[in-house]
C-alpha positions as YAML, in Angstrom:
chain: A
units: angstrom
residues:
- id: 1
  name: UNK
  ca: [38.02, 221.87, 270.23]
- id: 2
  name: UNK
  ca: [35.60, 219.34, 271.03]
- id: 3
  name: UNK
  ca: [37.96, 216.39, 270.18]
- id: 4
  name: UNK
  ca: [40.15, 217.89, 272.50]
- id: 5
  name: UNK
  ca: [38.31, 218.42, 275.55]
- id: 6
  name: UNK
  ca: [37.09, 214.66, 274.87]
- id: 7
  name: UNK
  ca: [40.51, 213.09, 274.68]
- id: 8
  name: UNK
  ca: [41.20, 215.42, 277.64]
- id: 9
  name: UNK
  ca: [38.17, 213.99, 279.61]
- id: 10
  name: UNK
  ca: [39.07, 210.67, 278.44]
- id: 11
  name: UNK
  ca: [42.72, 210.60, 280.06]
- id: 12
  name: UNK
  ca: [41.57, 212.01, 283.23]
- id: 13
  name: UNK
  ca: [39.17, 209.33, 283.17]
- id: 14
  name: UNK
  ca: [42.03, 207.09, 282.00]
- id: 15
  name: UNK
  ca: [44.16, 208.55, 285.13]
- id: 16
  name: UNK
  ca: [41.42, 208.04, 288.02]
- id: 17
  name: UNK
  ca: [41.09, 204.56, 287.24]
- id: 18
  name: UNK
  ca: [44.58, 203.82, 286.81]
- id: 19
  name: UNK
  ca: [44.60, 205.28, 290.76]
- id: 20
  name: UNK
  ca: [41.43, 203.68, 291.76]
- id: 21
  name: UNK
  ca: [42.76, 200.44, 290.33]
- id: 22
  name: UNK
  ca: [46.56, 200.91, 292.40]
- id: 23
  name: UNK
  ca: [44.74, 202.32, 295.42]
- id: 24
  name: UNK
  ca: [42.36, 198.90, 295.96]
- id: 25
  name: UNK
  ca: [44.26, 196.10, 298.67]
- id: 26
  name: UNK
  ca: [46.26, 193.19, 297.22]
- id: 27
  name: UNK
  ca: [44.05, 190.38, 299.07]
- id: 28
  name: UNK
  ca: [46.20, 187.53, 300.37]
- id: 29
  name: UNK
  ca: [43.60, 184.72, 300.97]
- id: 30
  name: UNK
  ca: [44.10, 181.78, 303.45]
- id: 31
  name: UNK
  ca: [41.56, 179.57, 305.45]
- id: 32
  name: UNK
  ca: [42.71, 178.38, 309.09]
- id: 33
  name: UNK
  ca: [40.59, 176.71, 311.55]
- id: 34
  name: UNK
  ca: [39.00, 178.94, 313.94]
- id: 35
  name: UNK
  ca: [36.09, 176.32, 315.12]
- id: 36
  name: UNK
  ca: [36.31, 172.76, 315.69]
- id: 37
  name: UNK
  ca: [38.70, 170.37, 316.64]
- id: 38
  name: UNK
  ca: [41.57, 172.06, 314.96]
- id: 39
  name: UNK
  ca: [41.19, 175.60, 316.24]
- id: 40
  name: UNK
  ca: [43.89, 175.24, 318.46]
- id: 41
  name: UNK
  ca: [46.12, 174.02, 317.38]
- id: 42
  name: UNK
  ca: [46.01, 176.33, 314.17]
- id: 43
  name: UNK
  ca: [46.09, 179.51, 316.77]
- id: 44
  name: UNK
  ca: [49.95, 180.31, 316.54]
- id: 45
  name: UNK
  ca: [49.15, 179.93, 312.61]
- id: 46
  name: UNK
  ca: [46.94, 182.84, 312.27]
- id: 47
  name: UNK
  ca: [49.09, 184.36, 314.71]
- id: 48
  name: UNK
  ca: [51.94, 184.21, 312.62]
- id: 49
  name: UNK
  ca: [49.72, 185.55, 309.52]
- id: 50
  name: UNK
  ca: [48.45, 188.62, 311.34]
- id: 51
  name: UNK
  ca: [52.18, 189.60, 312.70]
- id: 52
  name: UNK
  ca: [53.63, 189.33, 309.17]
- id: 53
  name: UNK
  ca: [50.55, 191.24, 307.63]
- id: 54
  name: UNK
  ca: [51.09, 193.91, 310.20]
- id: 55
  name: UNK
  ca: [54.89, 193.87, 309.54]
- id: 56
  name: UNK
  ca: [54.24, 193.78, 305.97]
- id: 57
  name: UNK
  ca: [51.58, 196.76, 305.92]
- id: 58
  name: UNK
  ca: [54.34, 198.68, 308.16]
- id: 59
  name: UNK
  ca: [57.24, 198.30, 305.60]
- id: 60
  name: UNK
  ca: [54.88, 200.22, 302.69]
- id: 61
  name: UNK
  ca: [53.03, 197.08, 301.69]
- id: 62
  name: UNK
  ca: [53.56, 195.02, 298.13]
- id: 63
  name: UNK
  ca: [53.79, 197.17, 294.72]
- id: 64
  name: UNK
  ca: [53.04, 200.49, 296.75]
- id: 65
  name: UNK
  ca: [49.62, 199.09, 297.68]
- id: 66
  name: UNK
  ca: [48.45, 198.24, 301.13]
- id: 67
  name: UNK
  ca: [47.78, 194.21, 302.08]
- id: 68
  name: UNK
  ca: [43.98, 193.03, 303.03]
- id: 69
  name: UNK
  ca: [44.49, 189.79, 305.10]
- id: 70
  name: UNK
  ca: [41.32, 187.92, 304.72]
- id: 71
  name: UNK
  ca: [40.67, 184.54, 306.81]
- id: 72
  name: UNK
  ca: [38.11, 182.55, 306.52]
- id: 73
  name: UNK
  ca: [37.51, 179.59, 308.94]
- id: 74
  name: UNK
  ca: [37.08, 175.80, 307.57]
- id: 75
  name: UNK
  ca: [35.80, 174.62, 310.95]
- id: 76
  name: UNK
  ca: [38.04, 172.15, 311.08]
- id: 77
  name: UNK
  ca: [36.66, 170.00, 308.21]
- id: 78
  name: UNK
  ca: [39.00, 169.21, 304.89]
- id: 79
  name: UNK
  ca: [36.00, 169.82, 302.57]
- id: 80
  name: UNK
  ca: [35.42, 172.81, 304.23]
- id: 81
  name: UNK
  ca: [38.17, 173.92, 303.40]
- id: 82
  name: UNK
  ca: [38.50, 173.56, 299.90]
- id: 83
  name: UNK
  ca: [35.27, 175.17, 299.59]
- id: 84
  name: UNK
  ca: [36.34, 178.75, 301.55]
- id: 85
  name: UNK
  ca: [39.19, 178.54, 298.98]
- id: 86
  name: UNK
  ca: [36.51, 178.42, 295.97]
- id: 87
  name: UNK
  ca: [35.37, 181.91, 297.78]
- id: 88
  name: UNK
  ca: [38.71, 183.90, 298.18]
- id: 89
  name: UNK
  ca: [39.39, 183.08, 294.48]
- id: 90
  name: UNK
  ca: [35.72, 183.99, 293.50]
- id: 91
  name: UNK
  ca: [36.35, 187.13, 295.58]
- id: 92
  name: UNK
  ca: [39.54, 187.76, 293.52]
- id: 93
  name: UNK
  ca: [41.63, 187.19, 296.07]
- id: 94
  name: UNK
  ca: [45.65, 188.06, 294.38]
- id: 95
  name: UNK
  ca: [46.99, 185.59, 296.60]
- id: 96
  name: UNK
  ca: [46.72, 182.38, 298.35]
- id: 97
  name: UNK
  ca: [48.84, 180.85, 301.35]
- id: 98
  name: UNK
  ca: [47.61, 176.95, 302.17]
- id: 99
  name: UNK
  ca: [45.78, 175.86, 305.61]
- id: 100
  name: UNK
  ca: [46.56, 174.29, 308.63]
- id: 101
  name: UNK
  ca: [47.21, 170.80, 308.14]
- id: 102
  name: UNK
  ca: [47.58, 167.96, 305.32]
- id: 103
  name: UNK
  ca: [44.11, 167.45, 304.50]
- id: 104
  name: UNK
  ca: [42.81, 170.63, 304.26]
- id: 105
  name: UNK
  ca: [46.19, 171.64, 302.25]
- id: 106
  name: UNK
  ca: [45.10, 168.83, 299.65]
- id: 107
  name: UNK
  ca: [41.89, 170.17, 299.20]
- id: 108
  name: UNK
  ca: [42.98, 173.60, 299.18]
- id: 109
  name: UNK
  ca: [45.46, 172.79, 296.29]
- id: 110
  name: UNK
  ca: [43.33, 171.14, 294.00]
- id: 111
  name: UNK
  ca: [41.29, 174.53, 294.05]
- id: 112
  name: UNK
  ca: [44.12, 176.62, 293.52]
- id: 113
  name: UNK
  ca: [45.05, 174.08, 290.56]
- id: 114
  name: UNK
  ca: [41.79, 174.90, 288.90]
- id: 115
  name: UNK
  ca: [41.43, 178.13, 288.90]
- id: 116
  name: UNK
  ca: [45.34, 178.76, 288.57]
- id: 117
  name: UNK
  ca: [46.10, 180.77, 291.48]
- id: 118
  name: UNK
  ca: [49.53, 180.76, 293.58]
- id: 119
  name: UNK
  ca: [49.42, 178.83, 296.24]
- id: 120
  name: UNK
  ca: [52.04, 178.94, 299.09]
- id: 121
  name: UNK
  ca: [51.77, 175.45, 301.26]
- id: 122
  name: UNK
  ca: [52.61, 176.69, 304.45]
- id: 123
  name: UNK
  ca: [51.91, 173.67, 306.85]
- id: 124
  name: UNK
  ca: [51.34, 170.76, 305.15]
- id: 125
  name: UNK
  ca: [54.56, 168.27, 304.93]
- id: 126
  name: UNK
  ca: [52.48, 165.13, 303.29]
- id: 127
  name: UNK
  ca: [54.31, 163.33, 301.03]
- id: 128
  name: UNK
  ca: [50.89, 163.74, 298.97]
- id: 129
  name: UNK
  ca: [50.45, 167.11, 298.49]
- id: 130
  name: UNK
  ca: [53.68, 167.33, 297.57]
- id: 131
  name: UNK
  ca: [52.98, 164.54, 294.72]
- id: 132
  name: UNK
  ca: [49.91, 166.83, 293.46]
- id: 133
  name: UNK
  ca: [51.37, 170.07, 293.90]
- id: 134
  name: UNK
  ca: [51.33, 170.81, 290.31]
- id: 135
  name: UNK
  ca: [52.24, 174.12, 288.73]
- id: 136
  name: UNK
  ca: [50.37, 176.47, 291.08]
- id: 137
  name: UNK
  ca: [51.31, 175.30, 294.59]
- id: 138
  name: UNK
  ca: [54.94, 175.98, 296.05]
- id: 139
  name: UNK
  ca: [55.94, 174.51, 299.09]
- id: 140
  name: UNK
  ca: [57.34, 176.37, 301.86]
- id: 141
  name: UNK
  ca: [59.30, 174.24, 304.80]
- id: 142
  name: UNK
  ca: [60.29, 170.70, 305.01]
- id: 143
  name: UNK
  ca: [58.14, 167.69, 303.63]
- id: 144
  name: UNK
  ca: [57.98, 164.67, 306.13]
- id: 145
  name: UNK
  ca: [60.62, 163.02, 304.61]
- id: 146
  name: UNK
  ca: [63.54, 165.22, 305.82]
- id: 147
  name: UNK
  ca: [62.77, 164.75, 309.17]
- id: 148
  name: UNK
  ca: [65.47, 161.68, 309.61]
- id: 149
  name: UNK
  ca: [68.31, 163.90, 307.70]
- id: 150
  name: UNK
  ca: [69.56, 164.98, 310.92]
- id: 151
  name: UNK
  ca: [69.75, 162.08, 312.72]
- id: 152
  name: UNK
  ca: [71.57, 160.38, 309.92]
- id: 153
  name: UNK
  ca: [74.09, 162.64, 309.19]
- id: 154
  name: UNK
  ca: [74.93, 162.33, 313.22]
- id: 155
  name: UNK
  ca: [74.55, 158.53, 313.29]
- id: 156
  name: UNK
  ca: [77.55, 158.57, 309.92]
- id: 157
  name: UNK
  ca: [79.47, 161.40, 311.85]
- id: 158
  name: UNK
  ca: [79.85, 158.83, 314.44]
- id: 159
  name: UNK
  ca: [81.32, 156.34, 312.48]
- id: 160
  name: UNK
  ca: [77.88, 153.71, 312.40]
- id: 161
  name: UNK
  ca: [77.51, 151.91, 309.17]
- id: 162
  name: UNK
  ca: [74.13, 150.39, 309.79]
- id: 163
  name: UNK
  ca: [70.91, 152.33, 311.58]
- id: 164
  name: UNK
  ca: [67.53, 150.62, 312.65]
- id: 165
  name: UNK
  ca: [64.27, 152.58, 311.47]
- id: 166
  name: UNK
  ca: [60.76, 152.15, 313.28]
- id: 167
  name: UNK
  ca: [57.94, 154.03, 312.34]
- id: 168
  name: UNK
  ca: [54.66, 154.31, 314.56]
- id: 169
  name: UNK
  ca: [51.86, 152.79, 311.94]
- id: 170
  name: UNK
  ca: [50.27, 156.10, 310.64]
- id: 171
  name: UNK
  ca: [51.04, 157.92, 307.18]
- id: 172
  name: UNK
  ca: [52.95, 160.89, 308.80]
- id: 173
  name: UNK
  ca: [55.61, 158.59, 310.72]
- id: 174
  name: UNK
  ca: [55.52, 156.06, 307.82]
- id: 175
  name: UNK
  ca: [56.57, 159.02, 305.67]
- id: 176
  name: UNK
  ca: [59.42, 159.95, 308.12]
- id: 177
  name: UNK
  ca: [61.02, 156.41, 308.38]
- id: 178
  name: UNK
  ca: [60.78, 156.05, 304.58]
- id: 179
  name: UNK
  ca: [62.15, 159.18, 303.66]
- id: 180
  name: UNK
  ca: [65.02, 158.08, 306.38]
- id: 181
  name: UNK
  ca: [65.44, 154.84, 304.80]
- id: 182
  name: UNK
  ca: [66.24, 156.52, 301.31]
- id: 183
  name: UNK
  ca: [68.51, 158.84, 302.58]
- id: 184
  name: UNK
  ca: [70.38, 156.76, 304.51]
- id: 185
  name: UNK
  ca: [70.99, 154.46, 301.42]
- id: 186
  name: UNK
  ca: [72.24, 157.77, 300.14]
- id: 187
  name: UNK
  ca: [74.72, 158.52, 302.42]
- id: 188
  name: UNK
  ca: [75.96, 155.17, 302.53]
- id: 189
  name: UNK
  ca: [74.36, 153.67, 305.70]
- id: 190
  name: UNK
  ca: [72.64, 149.99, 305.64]
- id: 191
  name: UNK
  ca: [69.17, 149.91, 306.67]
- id: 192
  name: UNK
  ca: [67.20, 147.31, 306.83]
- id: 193
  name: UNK
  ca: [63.10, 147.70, 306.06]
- id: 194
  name: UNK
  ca: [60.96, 150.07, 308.38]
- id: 195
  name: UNK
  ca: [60.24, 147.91, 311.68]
- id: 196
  name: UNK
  ca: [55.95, 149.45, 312.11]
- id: 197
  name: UNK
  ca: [54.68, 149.42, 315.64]
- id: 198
  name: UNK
  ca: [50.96, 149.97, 316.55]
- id: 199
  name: UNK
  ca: [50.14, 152.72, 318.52]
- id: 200
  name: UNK
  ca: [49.25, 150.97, 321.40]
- id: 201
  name: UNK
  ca: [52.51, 149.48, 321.66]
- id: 202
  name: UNK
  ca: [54.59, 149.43, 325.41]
- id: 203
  name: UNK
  ca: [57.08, 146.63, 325.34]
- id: 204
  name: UNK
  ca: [59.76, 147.20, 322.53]
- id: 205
  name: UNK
  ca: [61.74, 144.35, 323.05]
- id: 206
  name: UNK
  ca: [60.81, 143.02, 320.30]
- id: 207
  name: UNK
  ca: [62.15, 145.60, 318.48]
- id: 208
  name: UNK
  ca: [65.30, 145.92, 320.34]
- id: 209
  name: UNK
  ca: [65.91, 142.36, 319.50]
- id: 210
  name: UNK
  ca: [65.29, 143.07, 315.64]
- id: 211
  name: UNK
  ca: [67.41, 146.06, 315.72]
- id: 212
  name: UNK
  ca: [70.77, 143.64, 316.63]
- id: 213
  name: UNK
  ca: [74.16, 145.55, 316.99]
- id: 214
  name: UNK
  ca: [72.77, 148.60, 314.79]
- id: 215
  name: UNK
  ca: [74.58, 151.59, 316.84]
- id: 216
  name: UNK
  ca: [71.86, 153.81, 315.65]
- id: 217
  name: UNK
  ca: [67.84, 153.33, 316.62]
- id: 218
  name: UNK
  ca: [65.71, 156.04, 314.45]
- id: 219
  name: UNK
  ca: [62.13, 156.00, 315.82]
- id: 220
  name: UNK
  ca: [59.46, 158.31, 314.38]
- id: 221
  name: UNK
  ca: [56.42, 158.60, 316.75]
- id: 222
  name: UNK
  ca: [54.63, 160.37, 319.56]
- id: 223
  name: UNK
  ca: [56.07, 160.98, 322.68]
- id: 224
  name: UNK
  ca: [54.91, 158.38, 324.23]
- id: 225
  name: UNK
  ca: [56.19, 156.15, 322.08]
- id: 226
  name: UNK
  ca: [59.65, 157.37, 322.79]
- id: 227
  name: UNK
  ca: [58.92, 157.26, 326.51]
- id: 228
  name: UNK
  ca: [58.15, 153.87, 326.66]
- id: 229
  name: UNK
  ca: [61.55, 153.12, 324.22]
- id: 230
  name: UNK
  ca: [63.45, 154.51, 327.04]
- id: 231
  name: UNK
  ca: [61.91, 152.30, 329.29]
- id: 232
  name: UNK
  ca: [62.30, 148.87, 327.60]
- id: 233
  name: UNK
  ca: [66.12, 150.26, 327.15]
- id: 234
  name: UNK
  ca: [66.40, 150.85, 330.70]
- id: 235
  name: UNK
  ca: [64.91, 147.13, 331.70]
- id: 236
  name: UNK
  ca: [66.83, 145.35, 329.29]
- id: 237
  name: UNK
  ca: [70.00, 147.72, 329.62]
- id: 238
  name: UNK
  ca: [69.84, 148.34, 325.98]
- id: 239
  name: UNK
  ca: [71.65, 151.93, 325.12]
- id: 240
  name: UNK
  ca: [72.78, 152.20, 321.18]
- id: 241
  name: UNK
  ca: [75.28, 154.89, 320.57]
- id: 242
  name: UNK
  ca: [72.40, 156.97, 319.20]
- id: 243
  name: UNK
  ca: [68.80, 157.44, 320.13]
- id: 244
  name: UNK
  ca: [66.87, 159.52, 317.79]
- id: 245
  name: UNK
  ca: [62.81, 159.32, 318.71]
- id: 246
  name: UNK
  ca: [60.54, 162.01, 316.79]
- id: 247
  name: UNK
  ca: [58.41, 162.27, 319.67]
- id: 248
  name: UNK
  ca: [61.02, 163.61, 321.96]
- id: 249
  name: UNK
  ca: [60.65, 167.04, 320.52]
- id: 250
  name: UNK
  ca: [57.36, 167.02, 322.80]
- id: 251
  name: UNK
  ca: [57.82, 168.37, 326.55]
- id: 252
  name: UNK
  ca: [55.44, 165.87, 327.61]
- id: 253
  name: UNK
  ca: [58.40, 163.27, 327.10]
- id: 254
  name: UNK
  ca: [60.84, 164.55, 329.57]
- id: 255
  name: UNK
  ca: [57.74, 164.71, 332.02]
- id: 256
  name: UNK
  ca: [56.91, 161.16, 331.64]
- id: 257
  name: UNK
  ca: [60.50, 159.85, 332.01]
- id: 258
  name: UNK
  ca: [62.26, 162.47, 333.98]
- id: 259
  name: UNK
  ca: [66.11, 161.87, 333.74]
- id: 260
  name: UNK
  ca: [66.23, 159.05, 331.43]
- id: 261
  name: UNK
  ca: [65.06, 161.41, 329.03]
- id: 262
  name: UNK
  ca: [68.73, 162.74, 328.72]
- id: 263
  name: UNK
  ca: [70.98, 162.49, 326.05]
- id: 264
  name: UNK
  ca: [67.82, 161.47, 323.39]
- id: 265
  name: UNK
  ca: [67.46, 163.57, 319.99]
- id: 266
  name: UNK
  ca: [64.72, 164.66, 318.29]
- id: 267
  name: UNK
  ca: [64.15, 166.75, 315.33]
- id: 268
  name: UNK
  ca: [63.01, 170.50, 315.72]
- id: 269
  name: UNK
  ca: [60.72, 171.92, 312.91]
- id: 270
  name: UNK
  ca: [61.51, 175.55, 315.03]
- id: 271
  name: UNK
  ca: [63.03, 176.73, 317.54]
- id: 272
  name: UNK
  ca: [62.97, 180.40, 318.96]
- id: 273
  name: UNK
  ca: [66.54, 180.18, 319.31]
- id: 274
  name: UNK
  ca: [67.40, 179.05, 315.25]
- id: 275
  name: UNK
  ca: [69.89, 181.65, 314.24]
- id: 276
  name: UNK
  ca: [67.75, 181.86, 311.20]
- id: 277
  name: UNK
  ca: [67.94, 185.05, 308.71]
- id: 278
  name: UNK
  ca: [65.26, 187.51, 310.53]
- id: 279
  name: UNK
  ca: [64.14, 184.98, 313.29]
- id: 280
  name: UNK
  ca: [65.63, 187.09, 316.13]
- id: 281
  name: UNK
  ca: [63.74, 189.65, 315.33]
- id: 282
  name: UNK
  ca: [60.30, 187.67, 314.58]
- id: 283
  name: UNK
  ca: [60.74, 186.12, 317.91]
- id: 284
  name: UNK
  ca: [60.84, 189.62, 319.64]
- id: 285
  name: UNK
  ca: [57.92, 190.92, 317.13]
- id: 286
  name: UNK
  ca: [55.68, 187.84, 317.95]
- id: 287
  name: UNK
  ca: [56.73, 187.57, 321.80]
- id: 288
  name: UNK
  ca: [55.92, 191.94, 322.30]
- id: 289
  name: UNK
  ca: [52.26, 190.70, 320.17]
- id: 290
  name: UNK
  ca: [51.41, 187.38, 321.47]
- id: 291
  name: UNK
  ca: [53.24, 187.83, 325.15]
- id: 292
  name: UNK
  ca: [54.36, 184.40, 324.37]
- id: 293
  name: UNK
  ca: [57.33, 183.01, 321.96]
- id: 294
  name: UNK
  ca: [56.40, 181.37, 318.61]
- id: 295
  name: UNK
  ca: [56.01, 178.04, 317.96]
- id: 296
  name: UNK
  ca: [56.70, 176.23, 314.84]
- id: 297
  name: UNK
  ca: [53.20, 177.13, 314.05]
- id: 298
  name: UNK
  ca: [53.89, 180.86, 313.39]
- id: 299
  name: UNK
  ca: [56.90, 180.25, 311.82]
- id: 300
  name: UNK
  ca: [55.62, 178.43, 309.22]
- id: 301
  name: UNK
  ca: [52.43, 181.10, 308.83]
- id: 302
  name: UNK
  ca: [55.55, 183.61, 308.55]
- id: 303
  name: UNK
  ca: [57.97, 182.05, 306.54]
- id: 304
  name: UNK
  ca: [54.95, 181.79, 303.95]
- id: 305
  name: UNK
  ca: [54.31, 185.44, 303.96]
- id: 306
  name: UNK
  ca: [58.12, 185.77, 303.88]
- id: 307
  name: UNK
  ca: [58.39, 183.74, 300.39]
- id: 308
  name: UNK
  ca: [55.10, 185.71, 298.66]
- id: 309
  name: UNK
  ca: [56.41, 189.17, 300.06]
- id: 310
  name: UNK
  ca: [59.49, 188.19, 298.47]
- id: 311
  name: UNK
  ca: [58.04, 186.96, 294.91]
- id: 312
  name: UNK
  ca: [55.45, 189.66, 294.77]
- id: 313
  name: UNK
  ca: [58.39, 191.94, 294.43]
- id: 314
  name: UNK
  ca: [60.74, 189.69, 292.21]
- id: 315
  name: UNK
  ca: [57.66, 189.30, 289.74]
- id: 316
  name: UNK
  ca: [56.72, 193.23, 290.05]
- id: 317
  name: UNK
  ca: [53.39, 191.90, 289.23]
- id: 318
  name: UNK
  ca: [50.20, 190.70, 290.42]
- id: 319
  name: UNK
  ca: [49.48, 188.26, 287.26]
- id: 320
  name: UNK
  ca: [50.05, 184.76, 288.09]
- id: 321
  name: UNK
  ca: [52.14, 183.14, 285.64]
- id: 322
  name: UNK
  ca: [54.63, 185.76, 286.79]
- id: 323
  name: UNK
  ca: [54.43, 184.67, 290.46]
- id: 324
  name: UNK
  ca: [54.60, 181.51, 289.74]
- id: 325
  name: UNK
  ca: [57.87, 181.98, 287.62]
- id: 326
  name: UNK
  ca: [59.10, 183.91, 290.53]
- id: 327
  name: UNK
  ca: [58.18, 181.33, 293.11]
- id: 328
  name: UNK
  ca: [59.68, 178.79, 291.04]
- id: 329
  name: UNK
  ca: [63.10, 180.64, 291.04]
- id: 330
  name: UNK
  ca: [62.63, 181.55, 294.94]
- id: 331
  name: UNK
  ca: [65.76, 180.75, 297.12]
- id: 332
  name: UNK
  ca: [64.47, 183.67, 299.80]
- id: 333
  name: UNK
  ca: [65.42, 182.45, 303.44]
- id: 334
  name: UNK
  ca: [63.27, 181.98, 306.26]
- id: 335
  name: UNK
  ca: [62.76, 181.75, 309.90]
- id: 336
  name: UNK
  ca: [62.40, 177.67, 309.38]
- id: 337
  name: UNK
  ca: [65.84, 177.18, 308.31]
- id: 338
  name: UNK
  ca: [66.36, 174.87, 305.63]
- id: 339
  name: UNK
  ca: [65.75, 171.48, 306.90]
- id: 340
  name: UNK
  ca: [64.35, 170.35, 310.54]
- id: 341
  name: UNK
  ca: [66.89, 170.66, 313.25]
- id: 342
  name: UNK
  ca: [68.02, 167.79, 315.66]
- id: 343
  name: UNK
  ca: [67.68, 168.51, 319.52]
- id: 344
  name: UNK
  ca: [68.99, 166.41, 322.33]
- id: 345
  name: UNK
  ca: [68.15, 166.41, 325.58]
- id: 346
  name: UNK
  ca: [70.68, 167.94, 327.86]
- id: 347
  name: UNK
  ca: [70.25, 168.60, 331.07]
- id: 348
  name: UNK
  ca: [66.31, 168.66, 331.26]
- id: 349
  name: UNK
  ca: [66.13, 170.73, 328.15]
- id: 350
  name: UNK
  ca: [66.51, 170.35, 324.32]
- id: 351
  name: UNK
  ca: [69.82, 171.73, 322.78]
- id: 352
  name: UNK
  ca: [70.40, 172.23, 319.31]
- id: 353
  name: UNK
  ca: [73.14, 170.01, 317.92]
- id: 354
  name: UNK
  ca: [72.47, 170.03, 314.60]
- id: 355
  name: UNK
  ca: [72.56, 171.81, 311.91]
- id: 356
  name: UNK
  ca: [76.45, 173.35, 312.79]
- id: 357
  name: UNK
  ca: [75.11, 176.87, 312.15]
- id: 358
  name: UNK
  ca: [72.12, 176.67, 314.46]
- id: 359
  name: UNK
  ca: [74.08, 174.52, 317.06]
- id: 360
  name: UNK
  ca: [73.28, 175.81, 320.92]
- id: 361
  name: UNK
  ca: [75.78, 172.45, 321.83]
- id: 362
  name: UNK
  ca: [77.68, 169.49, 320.86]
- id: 363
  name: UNK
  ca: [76.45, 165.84, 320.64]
- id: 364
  name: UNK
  ca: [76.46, 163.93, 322.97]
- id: 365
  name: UNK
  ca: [76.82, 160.13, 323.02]
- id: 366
  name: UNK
  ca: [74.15, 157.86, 324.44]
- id: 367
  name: UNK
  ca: [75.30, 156.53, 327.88]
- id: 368
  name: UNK
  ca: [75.16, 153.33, 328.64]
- id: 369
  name: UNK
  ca: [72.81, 153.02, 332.02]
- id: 370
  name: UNK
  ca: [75.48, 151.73, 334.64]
- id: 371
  name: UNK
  ca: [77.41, 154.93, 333.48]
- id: 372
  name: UNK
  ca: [74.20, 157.34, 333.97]
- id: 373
  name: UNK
  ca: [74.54, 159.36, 337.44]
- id: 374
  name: UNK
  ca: [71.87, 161.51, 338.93]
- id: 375
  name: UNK
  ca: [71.78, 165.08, 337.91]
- id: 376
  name: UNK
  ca: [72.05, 167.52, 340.82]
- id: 377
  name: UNK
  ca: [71.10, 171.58, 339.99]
...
């Protein structure tokens, strides 16, 4: 009798903890900067993490258990940050999704690394992280290098043979341009080397004069740099049949150019209008929240909780050689889209002209400037 009542006692026991233990949070773990010189700009990130942990929580959680969110702030500094990561995973966190930014993102991986703990890179396009990634960190969104796809595959569309590259002298534009420069050579188009400006650069004539009869410029750069492009073209009546200037994404260039702004493209990490599996409904979610739309920000923050939502399930299973093996296999579709979009400037505003399924309008060819007339509302 007493054997009995023990093994009884023991499966109760047995029971409760089995309860206990599927009652406690899975912890998702991230670090964004919520002090410092950062802090802004990583806003619409943690935005975009609290809307899809609410979401998340709302649709029954992950394995029947409810989702802790916990944040810690780096205050801005890359060491920081690989340090706040050493606490989640000494706090057991189940989960990790990567900071805002490259720097942070490399330190942040190397922890993950050691201790072997999923990592999803949310923000972080560096060519570099992307060399260390390892086993342990998966990459969601598109590294630096596929930020000239777009343009390419427009500039072959329209029949050029041979593109220019220039690249603002800093790693992230460097990046771009080479990352154009191989695919190019891919798809069959000549380019020459990467033509580096410094940032403090006004006059591209030079440049114009090194580009020749290419029919395609590819610039990668702030928007000033593509500003004062536009106005070298202008003084030297320079148009090739396509403009492409990374930097042209930013509102600040149409501002500092006005109407010669039109007809330039630009590649679009987001857009509110992508017709992206789930993005209509994110941008409604996150507008209703935030009383403002997303920017690519969020949509990165969400398309990370989008891929470990989606693994968690696949892998049925906390334990992280699983979720890796599930992360590894992962084809699940975001709000990003699959590579960044190109834009062109139509009419005062950016269209979406490429990829064809996100398309808002057609390409348009770059104008030469004695055809250019005055737009009227």
């Amino acid at each position: 009798m007493r054997s009995t009542t023990k093994l009884i006692t023991s499966l109760i026991f047995l029971l409760l903890f089995a309860t206990t233990a599927l009652a406690q949070p899975v912890v998702v773990g991230a670090v964004v900067s919520q002090s410092g010189s950062h802090a802004s700009l990583a806003q619409d990130y943690h935005k975009g993490l609290e809307l899809w942990h609410e979401q998340v929580n709302a649709a029954g959680g992950l394995l029947g258990r409810k989702v802790e969110l916990r944040v810690l702030d780096d205050g801005s500094e890359a060491v920081q940050a690989g340090r706040r990561y050493a606490e989640l995973i000494a706090q057991k966190a189940d989960v990790l999704i990567g900071p805002y930014g490259s720097a942070a993102s490399l330190m942040a991986g190397g922890e993950a690394e050691r201790a072997q703990r999923v990592l999803i890179n949310a923000a972080a396009p560096a060519k570099a992280l992307q060399k260390r990634a390892g086993r342990y960190v998966f990459q969601v969104g598109a590294p630096n290098t596929a930020h000239g796809l777009g343009a390419l595959e427009l500039a072959k569309a329209q029949g050029a043979s041979e593109v220019a590259l220039l690249a603002r002298d800093d790693p992230r534009a460097r990046e771009m341009a080479e990352g154009a420069r191989e695919a190019a050579a891919a798809l069959g188009l000549a380019a020459k080397d990467v033509h580096l400006y410094r940032g403090a650069t006004a006059d591209f004539a030079p440049y114009v004069e090194k580009a020749g009869a290419a029919p395609a410029w590819i610039a990668f750069g702030e928007a000033r740099d593509a500003a004062d492009m536009v106005r070298t073209f202008r003084r030297l009546g320079y148009a090739p049949k396509l403009f492409f200037a990374g930097g042209a994404a930013d509102p600040a260039f149409i501002k500092l150019v006005g109407q010669d702004a039109e007809h330039t493209l630009a590649a679009a990490e987001y857009d509110p209008r992508f017709a992206t599996p789930g993005n209509r409904e994110f941008v409604t979610a996150f507008t209703k929240k935030w009383s403002a739309p997303p920017r690519a920000g969020a949509a990165q923050a969400y398309a990370a909780g989008t891929v470990l939502a989606d693994a968690v399930r696949r892998a049925g299973s906390l334990e992280q050689e699983k979720l890796r093996a599930a992360l590894a296999e992962s084809q699940a579709p975001t709000v990003l889209g699959q590579a960044p979009a190109v834009v062109q400037i139509q009419k005062g505003r950016p269209e979406i002209v490429w990829p064809a399924a996100l398309k808002t309008a057609d390409v348009q060819p770059y104008p030469r400037w004695d055809e250019r007339r005055v737009l009227t509302k």
